[in-house]
N, CA, C and O of each residue as an XYZ file, in Angstrom:
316
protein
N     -10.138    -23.146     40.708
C     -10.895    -24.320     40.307
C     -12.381    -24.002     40.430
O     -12.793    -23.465     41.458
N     -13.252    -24.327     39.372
C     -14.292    -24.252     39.739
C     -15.404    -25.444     40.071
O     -15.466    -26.564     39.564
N     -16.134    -24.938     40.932
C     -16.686    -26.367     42.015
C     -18.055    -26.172     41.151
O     -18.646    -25.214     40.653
N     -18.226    -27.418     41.224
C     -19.380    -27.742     40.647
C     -20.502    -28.955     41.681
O     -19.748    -29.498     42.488
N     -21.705    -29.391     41.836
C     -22.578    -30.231     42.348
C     -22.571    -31.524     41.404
O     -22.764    -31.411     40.194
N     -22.394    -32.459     41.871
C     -22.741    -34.120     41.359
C     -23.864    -34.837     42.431
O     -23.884    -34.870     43.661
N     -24.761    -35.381     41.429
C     -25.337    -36.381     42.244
C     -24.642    -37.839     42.437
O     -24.257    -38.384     41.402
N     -24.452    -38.503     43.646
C     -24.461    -39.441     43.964
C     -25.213    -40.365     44.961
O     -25.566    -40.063     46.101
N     -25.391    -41.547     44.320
C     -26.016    -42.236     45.621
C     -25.379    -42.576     46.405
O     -24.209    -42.942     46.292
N     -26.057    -42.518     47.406
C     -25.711    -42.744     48.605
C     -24.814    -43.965     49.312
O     -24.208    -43.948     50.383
N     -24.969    -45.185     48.177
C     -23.951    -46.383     48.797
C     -22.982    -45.878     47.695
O     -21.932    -46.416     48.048
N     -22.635    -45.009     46.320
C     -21.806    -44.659     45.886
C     -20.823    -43.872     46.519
O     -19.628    -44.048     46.282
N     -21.371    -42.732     47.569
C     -21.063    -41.832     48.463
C     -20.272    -42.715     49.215
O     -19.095    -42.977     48.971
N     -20.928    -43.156     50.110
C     -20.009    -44.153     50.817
C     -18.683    -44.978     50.217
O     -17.651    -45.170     50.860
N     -18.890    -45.351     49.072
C     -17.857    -46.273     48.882
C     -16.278    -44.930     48.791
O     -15.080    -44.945     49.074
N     -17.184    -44.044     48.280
C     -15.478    -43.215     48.089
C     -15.276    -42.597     49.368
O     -14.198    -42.025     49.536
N     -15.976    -42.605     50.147
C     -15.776    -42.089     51.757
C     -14.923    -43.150     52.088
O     -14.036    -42.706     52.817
N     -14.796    -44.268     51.898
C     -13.786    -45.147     52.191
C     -12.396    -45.112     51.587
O     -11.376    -45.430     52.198
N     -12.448    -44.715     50.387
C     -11.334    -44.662     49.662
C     -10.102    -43.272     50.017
O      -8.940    -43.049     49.677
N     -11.256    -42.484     50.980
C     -10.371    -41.203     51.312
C      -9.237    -41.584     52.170
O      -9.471    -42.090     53.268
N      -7.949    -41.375     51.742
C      -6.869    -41.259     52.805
C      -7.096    -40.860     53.932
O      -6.878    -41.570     54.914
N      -7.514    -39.806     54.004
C      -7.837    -38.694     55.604
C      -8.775    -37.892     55.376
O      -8.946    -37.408     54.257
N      -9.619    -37.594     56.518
C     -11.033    -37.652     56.638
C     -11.513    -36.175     55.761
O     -12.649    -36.068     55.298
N     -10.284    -34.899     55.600
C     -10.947    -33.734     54.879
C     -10.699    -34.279     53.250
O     -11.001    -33.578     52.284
N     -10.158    -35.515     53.143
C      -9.902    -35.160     51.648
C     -10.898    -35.230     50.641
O     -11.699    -36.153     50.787
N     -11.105    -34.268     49.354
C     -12.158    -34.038     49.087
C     -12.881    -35.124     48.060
O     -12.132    -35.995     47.619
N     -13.401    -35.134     47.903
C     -14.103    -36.194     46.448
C     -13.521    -36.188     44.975
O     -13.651    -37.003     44.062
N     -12.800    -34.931     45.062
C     -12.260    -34.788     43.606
C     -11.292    -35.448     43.856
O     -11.256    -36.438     43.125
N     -10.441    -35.389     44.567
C      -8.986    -35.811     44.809
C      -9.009    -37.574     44.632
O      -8.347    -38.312     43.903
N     -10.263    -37.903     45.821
C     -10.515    -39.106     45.350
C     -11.274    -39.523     44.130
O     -11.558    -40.719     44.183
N     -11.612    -39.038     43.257
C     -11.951    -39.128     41.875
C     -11.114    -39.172     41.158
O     -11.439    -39.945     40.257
N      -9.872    -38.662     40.955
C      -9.169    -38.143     40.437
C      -8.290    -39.416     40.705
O      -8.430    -40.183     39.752
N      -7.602    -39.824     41.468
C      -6.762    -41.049     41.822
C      -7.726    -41.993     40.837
O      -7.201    -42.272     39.759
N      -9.052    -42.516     41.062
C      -9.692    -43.353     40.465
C      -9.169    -43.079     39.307
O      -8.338    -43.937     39.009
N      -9.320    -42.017     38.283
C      -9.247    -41.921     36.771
C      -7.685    -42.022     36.318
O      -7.518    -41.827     35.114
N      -6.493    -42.297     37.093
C      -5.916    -42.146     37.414
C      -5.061    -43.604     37.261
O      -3.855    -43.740     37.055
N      -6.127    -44.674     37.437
C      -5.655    -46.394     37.067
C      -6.652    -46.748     36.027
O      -6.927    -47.946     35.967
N      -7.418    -45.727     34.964
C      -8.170    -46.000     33.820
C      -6.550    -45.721     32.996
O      -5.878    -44.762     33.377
N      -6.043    -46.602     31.907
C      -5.148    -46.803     31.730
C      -5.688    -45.219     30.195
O      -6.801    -44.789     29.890
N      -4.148    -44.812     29.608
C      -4.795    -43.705     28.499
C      -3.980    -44.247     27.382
O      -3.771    -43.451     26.467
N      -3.427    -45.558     27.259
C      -3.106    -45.643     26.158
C      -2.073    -46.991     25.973
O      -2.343    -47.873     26.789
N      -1.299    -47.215     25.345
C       0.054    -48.256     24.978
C       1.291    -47.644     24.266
O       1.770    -46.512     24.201
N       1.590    -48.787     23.790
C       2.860    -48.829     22.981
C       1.955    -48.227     21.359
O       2.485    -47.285     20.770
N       1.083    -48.631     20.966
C       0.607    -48.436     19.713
C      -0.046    -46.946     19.679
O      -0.263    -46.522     18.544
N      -0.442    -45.958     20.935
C      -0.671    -44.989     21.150
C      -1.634    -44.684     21.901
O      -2.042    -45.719     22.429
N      -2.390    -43.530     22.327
C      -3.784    -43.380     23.236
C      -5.090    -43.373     22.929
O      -5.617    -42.750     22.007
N      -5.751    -44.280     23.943
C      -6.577    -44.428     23.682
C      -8.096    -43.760     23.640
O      -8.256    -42.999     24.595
N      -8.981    -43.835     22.970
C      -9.648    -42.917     22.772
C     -10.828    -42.793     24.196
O     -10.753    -43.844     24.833
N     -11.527    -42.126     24.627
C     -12.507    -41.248     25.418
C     -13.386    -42.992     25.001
O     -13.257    -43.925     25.793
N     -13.912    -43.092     24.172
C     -14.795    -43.878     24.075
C     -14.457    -45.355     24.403
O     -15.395    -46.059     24.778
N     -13.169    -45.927     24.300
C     -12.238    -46.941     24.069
C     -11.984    -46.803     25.445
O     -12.278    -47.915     25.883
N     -11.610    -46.100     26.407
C     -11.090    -45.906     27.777
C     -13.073    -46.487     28.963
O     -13.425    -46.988     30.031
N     -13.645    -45.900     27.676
C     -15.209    -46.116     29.066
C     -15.243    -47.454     28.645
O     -15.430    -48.052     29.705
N     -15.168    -48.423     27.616
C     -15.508    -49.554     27.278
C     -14.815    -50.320     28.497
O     -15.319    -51.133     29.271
N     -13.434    -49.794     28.439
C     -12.688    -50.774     29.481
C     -13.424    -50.806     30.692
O     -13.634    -51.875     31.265
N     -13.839    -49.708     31.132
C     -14.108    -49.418     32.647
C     -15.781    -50.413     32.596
O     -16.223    -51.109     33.511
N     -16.404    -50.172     31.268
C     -18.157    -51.289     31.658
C     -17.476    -52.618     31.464
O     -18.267    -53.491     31.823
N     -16.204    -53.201     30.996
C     -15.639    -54.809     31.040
C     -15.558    -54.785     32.330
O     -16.343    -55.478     32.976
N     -14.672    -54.050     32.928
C     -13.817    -54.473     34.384
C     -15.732    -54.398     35.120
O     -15.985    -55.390     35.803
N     -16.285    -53.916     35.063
C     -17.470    -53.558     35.822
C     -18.870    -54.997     35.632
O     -19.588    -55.618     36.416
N     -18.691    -54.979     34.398
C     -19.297    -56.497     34.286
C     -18.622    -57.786     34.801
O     -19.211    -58.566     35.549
N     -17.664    -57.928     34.472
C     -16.218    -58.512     34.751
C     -16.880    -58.795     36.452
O     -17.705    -59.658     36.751
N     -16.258    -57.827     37.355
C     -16.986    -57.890     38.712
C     -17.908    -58.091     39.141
O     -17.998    -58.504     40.298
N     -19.217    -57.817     38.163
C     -20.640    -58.055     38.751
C     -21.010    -59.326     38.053
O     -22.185    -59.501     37.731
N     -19.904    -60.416     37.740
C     -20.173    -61.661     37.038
C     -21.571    -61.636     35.956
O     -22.413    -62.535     35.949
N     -21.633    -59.951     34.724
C     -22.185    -60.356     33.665
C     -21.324    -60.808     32.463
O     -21.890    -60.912     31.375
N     -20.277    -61.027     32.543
C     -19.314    -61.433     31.141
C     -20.248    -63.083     30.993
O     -21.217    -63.455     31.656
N     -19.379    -63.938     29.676
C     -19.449    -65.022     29.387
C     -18.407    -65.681     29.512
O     -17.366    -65.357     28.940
N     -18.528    -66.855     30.387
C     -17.335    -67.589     30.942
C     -16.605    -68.003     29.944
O     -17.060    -68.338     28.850
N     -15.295    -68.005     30.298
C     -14.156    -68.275     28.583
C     -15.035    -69.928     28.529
O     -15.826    -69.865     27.588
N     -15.085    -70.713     28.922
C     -15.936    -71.712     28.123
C     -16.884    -71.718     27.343
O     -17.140    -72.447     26.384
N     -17.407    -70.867     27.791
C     -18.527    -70.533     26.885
C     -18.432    -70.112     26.003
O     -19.144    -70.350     25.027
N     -17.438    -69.278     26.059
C     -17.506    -68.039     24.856
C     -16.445    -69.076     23.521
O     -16.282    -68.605     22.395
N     -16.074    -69.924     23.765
C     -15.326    -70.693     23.354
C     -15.693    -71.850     22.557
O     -15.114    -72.287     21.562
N     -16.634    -72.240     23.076
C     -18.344    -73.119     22.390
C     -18.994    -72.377     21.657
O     -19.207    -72.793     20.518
N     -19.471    -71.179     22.006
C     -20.103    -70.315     20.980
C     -19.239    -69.768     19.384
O     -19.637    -69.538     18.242
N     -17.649    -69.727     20.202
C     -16.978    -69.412     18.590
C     -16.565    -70.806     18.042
O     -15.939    -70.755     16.984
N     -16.808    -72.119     18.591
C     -16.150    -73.340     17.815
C     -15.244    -73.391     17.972
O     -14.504    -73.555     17.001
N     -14.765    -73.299     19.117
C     -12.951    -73.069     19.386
C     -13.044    -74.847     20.347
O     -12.027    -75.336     20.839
């Protein structure tokens, strides 16, 4: 395998220091589990590289409460 350097910040650092099972396990491993519940596809087939990051900035807005509340978004289409 070849090892490579990533920057991370530092409360990023931390958060996957938490996610480690046991204390040598490495960052990839826990990276790797993460990419791991990015879903790669359906019944209709897989999904694309670009189509897979979209999901991950929803769920991420989604959490940091930037979406538009289904009411809203619901007023805005005339529904």
């Amino acid at each position: 395998m070849a090892i490579t350097t990533i920057q991370l910040d530092k409360k990023t650092k931390t958060q996957l220091e938490v996610l480690k099972e046991y204390k040598r396990e490495s960052f990839d491993d826990v990276l790797k589990k993460l990419l791991f519940l990015v879903p790669t596809g359906d019944d209709e087939g897989e999904y694309s590289n670009e189509f897979r990051a979209g999901l991950l900035d929803a769920v991420a807005e989604s959490r940091n409460e930037k979406g538009i509340p289904l009411n809203e978004l619901k007023k805005e289409l005339g529904l």
